[in-house]
mmCIF file of the C-alpha atoms, coordinates in Angstrom:
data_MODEL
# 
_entry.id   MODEL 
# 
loop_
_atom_site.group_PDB 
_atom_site.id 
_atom_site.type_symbol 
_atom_site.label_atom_id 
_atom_site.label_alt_id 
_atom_site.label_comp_id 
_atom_site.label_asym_id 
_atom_site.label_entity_id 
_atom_site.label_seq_id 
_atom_site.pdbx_PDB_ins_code 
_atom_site.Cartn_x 
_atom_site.Cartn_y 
_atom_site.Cartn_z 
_atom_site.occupancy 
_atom_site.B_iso_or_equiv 
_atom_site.pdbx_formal_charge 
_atom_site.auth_seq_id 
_atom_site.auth_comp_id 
_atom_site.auth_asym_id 
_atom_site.auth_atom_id 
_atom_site.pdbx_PDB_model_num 
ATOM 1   C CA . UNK A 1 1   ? -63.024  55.063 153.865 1.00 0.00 ? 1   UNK A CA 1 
ATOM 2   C CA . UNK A 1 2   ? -62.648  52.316 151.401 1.00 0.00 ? 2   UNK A CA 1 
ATOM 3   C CA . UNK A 1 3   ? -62.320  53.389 147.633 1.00 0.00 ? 3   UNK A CA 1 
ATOM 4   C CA . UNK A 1 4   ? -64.533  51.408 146.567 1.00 0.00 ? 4   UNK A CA 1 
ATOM 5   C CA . UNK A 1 5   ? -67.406  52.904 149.355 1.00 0.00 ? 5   UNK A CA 1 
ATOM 6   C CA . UNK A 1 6   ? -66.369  56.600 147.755 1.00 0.00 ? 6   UNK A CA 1 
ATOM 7   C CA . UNK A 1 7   ? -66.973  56.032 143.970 1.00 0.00 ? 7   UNK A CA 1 
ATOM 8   C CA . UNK A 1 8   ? -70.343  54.120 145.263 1.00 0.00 ? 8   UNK A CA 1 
ATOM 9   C CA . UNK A 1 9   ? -71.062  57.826 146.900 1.00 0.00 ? 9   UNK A CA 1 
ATOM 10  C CA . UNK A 1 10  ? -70.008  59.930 144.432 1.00 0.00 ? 10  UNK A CA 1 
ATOM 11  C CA . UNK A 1 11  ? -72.032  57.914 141.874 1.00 0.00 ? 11  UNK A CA 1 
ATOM 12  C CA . UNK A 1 12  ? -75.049  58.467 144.241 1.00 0.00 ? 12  UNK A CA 1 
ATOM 13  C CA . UNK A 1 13  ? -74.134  62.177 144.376 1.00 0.00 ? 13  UNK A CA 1 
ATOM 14  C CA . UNK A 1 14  ? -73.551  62.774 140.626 1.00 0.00 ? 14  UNK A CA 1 
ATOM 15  C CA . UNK A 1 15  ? -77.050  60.860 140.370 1.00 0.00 ? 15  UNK A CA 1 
ATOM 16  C CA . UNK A 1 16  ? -79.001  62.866 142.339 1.00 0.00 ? 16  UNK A CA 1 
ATOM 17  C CA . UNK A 1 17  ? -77.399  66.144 141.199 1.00 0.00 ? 17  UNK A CA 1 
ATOM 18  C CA . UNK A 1 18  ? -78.673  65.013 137.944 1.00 0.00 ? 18  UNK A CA 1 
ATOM 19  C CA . UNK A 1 19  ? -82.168  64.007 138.757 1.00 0.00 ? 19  UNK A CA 1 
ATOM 20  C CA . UNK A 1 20  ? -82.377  67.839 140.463 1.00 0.00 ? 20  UNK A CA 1 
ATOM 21  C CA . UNK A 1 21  ? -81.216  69.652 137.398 1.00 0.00 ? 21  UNK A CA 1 
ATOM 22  C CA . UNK A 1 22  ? -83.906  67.685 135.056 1.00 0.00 ? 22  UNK A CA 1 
ATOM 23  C CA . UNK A 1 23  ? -86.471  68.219 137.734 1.00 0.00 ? 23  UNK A CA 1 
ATOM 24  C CA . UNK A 1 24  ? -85.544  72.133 137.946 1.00 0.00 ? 24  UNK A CA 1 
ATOM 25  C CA . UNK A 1 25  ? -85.400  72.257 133.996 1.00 0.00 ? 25  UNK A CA 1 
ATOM 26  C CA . UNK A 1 26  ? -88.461  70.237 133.287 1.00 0.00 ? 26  UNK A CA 1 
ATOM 27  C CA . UNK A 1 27  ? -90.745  72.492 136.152 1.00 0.00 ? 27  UNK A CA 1 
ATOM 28  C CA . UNK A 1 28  ? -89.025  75.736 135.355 1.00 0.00 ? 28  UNK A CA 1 
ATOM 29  C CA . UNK A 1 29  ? -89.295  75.914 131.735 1.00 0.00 ? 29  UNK A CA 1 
ATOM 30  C CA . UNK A 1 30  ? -92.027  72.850 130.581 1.00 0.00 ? 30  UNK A CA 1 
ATOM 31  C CA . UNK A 1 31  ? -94.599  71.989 133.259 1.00 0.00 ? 31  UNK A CA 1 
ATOM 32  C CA . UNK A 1 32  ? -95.553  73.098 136.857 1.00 0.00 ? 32  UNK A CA 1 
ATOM 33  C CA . UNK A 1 33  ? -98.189  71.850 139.546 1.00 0.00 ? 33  UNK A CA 1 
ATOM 34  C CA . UNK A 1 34  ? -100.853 74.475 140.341 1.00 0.00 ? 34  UNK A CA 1 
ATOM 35  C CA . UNK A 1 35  ? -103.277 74.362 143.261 1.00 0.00 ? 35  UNK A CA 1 
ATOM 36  C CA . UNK A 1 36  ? -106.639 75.883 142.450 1.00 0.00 ? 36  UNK A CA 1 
ATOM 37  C CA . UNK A 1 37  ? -107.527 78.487 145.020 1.00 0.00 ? 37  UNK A CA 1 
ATOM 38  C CA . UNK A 1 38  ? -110.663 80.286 145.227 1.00 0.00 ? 38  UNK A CA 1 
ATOM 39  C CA . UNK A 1 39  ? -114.777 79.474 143.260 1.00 0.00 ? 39  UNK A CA 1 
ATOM 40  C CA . UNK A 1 40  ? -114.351 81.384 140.381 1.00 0.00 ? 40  UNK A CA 1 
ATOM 41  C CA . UNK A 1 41  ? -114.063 78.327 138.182 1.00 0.00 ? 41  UNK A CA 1 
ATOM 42  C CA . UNK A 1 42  ? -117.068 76.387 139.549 1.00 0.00 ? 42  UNK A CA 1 
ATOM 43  C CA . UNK A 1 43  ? -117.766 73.631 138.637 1.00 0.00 ? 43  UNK A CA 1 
ATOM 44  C CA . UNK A 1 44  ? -114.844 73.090 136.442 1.00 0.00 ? 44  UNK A CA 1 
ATOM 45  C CA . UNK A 1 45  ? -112.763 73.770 139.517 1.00 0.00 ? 45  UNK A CA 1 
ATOM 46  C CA . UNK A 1 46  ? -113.300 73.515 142.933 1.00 0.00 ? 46  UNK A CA 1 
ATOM 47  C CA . UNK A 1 47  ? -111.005 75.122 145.515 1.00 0.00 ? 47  UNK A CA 1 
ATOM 48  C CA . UNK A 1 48  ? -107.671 72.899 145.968 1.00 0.00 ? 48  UNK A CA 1 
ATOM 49  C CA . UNK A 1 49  ? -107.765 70.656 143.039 1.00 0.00 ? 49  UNK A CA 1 
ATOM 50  C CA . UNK A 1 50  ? -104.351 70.339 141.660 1.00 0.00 ? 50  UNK A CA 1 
ATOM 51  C CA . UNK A 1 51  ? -103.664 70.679 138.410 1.00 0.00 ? 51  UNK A CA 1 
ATOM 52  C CA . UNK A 1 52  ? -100.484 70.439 136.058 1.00 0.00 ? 52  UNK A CA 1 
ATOM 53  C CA . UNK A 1 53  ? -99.955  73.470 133.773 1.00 0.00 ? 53  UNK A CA 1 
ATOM 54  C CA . UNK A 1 54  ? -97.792  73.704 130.644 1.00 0.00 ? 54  UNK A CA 1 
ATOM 55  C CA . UNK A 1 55  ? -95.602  76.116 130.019 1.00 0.00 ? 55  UNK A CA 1 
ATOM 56  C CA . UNK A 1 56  ? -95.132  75.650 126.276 1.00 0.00 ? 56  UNK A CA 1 
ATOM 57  C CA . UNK A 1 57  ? -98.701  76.320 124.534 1.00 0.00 ? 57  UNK A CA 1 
ATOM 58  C CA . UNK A 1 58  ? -100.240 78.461 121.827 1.00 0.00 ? 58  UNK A CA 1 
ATOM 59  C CA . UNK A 1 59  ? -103.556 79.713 123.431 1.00 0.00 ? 59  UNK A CA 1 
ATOM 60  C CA . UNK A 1 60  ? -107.306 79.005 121.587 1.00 0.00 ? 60  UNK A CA 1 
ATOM 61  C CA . UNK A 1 61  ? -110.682 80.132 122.549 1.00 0.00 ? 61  UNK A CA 1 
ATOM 62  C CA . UNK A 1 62  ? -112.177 78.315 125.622 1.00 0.00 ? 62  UNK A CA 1 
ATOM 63  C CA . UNK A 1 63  ? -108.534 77.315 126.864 1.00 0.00 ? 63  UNK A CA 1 
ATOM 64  C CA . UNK A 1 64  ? -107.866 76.757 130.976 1.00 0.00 ? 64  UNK A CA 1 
ATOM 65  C CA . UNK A 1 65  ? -105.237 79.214 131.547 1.00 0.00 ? 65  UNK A CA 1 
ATOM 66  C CA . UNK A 1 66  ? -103.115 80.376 135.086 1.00 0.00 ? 66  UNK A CA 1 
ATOM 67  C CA . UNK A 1 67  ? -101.848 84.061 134.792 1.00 0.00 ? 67  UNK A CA 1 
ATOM 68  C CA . UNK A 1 68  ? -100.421 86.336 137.314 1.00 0.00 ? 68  UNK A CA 1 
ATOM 69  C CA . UNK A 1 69  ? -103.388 88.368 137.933 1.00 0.00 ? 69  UNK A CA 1 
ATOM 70  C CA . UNK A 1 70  ? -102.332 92.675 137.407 1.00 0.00 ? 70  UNK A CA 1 
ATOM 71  C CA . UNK A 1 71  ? -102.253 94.528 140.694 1.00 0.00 ? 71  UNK A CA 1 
ATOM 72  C CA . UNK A 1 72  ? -101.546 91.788 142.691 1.00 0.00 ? 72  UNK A CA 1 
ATOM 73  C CA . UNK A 1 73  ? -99.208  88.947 143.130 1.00 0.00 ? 73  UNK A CA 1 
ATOM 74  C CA . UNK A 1 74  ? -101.581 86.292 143.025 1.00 0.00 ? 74  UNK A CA 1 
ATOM 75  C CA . UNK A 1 75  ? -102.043 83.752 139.938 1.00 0.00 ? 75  UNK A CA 1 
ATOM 76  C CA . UNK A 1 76  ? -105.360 83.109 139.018 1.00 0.00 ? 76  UNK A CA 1 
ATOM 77  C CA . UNK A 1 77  ? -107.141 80.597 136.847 1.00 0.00 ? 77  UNK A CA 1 
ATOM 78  C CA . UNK A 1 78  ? -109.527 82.128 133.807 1.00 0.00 ? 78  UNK A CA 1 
ATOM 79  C CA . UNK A 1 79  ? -111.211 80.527 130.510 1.00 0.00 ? 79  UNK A CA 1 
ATOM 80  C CA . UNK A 1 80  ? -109.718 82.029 127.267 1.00 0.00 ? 80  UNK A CA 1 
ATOM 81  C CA . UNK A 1 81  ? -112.863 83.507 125.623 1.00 0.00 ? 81  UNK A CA 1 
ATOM 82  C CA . UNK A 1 82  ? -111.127 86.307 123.696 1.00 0.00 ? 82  UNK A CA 1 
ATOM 83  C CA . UNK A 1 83  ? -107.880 86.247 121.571 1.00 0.00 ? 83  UNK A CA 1 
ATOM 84  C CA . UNK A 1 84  ? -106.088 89.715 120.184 1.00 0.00 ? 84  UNK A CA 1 
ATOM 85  C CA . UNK A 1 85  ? -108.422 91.685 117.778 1.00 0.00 ? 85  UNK A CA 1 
ATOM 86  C CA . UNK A 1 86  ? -111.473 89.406 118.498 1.00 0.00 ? 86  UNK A CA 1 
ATOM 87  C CA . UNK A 1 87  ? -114.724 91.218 119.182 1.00 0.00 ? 87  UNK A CA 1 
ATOM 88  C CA . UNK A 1 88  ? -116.475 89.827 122.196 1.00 0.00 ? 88  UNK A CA 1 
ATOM 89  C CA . UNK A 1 89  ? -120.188 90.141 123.081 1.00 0.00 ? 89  UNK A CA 1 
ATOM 90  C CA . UNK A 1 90  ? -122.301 88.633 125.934 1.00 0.00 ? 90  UNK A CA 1 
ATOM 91  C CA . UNK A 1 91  ? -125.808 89.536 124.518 1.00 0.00 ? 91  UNK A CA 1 
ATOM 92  C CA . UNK A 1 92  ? -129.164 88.019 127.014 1.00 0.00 ? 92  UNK A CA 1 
ATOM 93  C CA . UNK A 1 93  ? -126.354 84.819 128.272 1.00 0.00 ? 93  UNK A CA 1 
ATOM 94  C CA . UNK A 1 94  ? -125.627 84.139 124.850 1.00 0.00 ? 94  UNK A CA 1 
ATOM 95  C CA . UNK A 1 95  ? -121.831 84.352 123.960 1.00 0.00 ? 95  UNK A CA 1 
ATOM 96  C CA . UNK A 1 96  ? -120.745 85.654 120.458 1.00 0.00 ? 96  UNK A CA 1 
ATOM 97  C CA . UNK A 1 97  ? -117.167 85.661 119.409 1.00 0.00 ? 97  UNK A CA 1 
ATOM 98  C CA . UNK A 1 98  ? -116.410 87.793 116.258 1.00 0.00 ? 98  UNK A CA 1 
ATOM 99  C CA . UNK A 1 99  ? -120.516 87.616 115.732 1.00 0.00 ? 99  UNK A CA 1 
ATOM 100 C CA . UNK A 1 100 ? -120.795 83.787 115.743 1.00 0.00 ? 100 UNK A CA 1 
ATOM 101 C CA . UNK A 1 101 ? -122.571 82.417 118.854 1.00 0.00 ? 101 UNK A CA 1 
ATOM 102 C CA . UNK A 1 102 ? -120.997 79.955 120.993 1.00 0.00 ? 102 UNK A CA 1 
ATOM 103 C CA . UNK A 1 103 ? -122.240 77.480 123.729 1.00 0.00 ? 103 UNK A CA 1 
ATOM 104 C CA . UNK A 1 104 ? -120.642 77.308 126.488 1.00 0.00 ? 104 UNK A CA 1 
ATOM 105 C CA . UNK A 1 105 ? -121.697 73.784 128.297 1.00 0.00 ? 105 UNK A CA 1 
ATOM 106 C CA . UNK A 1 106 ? -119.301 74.577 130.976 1.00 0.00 ? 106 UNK A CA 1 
ATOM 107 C CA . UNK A 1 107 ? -121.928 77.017 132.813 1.00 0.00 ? 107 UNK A CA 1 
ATOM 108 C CA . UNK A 1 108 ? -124.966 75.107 132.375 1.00 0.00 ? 108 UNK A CA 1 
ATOM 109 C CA . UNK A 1 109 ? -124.880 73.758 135.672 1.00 0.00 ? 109 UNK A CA 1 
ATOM 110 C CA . UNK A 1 110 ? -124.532 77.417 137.145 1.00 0.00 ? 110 UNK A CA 1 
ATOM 111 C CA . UNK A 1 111 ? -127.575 78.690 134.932 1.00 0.00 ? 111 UNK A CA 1 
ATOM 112 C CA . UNK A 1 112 ? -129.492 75.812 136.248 1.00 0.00 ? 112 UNK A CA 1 
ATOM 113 C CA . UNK A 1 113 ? -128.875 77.675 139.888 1.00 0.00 ? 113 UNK A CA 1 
ATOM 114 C CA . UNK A 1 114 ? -130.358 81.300 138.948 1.00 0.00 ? 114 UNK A CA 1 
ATOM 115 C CA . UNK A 1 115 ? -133.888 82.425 138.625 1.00 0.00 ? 115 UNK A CA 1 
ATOM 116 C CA . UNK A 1 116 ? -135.765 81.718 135.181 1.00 0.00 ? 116 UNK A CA 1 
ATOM 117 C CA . UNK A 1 117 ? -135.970 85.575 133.886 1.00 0.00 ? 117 UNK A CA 1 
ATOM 118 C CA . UNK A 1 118 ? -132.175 85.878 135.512 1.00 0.00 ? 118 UNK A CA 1 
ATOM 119 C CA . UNK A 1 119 ? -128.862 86.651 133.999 1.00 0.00 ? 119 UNK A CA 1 
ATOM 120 C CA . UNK A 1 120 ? -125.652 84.433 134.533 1.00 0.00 ? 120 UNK A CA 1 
ATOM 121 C CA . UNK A 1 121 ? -123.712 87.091 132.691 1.00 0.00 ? 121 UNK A CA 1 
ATOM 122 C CA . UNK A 1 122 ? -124.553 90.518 132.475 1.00 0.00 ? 122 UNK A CA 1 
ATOM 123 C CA . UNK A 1 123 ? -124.416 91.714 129.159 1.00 0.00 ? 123 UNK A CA 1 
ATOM 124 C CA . UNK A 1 124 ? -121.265 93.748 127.400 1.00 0.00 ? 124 UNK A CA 1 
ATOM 125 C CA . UNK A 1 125 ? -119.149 93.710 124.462 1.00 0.00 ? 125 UNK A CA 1 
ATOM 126 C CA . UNK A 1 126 ? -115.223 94.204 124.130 1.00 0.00 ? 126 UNK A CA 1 
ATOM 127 C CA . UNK A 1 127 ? -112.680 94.248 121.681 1.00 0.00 ? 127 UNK A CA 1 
ATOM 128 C CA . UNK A 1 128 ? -109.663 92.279 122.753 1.00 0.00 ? 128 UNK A CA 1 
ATOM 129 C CA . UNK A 1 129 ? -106.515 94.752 122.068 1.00 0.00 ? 129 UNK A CA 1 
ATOM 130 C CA . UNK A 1 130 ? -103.568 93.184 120.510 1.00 0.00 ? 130 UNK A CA 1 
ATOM 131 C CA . UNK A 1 131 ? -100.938 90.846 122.733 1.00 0.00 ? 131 UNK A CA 1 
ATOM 132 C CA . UNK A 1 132 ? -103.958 90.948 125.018 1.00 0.00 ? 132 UNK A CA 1 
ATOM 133 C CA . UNK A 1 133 ? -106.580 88.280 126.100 1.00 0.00 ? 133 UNK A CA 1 
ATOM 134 C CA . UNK A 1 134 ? -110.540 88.553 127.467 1.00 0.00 ? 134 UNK A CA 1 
ATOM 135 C CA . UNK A 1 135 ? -110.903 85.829 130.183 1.00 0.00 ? 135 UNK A CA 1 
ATOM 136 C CA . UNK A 1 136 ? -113.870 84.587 131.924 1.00 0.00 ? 136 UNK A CA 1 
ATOM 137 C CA . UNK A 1 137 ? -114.709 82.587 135.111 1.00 0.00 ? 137 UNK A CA 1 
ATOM 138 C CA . UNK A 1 138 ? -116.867 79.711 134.598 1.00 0.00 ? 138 UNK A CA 1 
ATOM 139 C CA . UNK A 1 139 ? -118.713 80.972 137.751 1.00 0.00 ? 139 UNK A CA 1 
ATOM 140 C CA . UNK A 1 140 ? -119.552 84.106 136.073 1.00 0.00 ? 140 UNK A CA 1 
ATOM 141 C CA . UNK A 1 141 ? -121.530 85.193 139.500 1.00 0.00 ? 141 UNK A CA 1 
ATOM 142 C CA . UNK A 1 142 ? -118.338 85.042 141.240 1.00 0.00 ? 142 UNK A CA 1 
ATOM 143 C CA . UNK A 1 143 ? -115.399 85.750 139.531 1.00 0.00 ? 143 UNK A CA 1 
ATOM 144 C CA . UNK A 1 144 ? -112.915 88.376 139.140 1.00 0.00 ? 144 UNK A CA 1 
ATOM 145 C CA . UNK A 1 145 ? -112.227 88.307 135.439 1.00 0.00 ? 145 UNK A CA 1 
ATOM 146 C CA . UNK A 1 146 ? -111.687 90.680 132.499 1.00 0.00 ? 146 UNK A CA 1 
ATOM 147 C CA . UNK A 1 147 ? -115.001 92.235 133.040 1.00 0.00 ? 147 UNK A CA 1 
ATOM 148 C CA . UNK A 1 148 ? -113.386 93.630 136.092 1.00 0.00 ? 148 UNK A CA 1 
ATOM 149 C CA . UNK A 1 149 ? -109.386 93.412 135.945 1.00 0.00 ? 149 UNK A CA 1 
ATOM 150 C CA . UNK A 1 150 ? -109.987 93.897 131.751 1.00 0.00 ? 150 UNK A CA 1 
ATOM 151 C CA . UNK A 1 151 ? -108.121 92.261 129.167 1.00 0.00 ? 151 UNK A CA 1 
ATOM 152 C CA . UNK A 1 152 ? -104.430 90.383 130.164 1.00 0.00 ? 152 UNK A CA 1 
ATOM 153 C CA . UNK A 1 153 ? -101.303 90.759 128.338 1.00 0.00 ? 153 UNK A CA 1 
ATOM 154 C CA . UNK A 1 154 ? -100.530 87.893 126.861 1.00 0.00 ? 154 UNK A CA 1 
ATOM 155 C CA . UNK A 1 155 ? -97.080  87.685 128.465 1.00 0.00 ? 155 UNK A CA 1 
ATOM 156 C CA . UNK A 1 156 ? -98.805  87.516 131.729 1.00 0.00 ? 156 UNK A CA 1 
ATOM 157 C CA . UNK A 1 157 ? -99.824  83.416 131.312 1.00 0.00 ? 157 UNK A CA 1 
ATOM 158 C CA . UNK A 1 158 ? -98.023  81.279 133.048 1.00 0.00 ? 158 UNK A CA 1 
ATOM 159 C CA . UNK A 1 159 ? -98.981  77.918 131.507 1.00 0.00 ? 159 UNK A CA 1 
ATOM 160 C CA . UNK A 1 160 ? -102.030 76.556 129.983 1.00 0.00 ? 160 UNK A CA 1 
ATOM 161 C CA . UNK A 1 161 ? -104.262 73.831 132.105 1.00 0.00 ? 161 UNK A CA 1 
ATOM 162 C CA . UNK A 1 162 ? -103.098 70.542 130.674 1.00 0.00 ? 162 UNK A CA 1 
ATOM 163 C CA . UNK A 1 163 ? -104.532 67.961 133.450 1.00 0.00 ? 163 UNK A CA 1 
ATOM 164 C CA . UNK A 1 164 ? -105.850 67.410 136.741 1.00 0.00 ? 164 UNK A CA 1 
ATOM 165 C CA . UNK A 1 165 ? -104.231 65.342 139.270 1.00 0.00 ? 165 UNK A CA 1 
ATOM 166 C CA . UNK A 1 166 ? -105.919 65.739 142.572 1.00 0.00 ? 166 UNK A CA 1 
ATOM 167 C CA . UNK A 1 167 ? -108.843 65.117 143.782 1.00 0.00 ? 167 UNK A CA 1 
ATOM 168 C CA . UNK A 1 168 ? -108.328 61.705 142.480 1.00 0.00 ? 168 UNK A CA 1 
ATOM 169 C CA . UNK A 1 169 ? -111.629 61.217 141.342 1.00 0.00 ? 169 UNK A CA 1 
ATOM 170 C CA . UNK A 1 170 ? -111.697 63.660 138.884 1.00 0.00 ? 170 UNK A CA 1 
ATOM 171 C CA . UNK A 1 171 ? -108.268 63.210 137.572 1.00 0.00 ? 171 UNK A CA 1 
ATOM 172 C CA . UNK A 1 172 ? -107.727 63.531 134.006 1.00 0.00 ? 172 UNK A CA 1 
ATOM 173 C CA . UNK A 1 173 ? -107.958 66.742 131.069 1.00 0.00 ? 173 UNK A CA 1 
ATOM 174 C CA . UNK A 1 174 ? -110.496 69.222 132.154 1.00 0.00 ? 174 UNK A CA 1 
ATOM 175 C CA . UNK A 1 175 ? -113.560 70.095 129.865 1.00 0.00 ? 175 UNK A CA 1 
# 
C-alpha cells in the first residue's frame, strides 16, 4: 500500500475515533434522546414523540423531567410540581404550592373531557421531603405519579425535557 493511501486512512481513522469520543461525551454526560412511551403526559406528550433531555439542569416547579421510575427499571416522564420542603395541595382541581394557587393550562384540555361536577385530580396534600421531588402526569386520570410511586429522590432524574424533535410537527420546547 502506497504511503501516501495509509496517512489518508489513518487520518480517516483518527477522525472518526474523534467524532465517537465527542459523541459518547456529549450524550453521556450533556444531552440524550428520549422516546416518550406510554399516555401519562397527554396532551403534552403523546406516545413515541422524541424528545432531547439535558443532563445538566437545576429543576423549577412545572419542569418536564425523565427519571428512572423506583421499583422498576423503566424511565418515566413526570411534571415537577413539588421541590424539597414545599407543601403541596390539590384542593377541588385547584393546585396550591406552599398555599399560593397555581394554574396549570397544561390540563385544560383533559378537564374539558370529564363530567361538569367531576374531578381531574382527586384531592390530597404532601410535603415534599428533602433531596426529594412530587411529580405529576399531565393526564392526571392516567398516570402513575407521586400520588402512587410518592415523592423521587432527586438523584433519580436523568435529564430535564429541553426540546422535542419528532413528530415533526410539533417540534420545538414543550409548554
Amino acid at each position: 500500500m502506497k504511503k501516501e493511501t495509509k496517512s489518508e486512512i489513518m487520518s480517516w481513522v483518527k477522525s472518526l475515533a474523534i467524532a465517537f469520543v465527542i459523541v459518547f461525551v456529549v450524550r453521556q454526560f450533556l444531552f440524550a434522546p428520549v422516546v416518550v412511551s406510554g399516555q401519562s403526559m397527554e396532551p403534552t406528550f403523546e406516545s413515541n414523540n422524541r424528545v432531547v433531555i439535558s443532563k445538566i439542569h437545576k429543576l423549577d416547579h412545572f419542569d418536564l423531567v425523565v427519571f428512572h421510575a423506583p421499583g422498576t427499571k423503566e424511565d418515566y416522564i413526570k411534571r415537577v410540581i413539588g421541590l424539597p420542603g414545599d407543601t403541596v395541595e390539590m384542593k377541588d382541581d385547584q393546585l396550591f404550592i406552599n398555599g399560593k394557587a397555581y394554574d396549570e393550562p397544561y390540563i385544560e384540555e383533559n378537564k374539558e373531557k370529564i363530567f361538569k361536577d367531576q374531578k381531574l385530580t382527586e384531592d390530597f396534600e404532601v410535603t415534599v421531603p428533602e433531596g426529594q421531588l412530587f411529580v405529576l402526569g399531565d393526564n392526571r386520570r392516567n398516570s402513575t405519579d407521586s400520588r402512587i410511586i410518592g415523592c423521587i429522590e432527586e438523584s433519580s432524574v436523568v435529564g430535564k425535557v429541553e426540546f422535542r424533535f419528532f413528530p415533526f410537527n410539533s417540534i420545538g420546547i414543550p409548554k
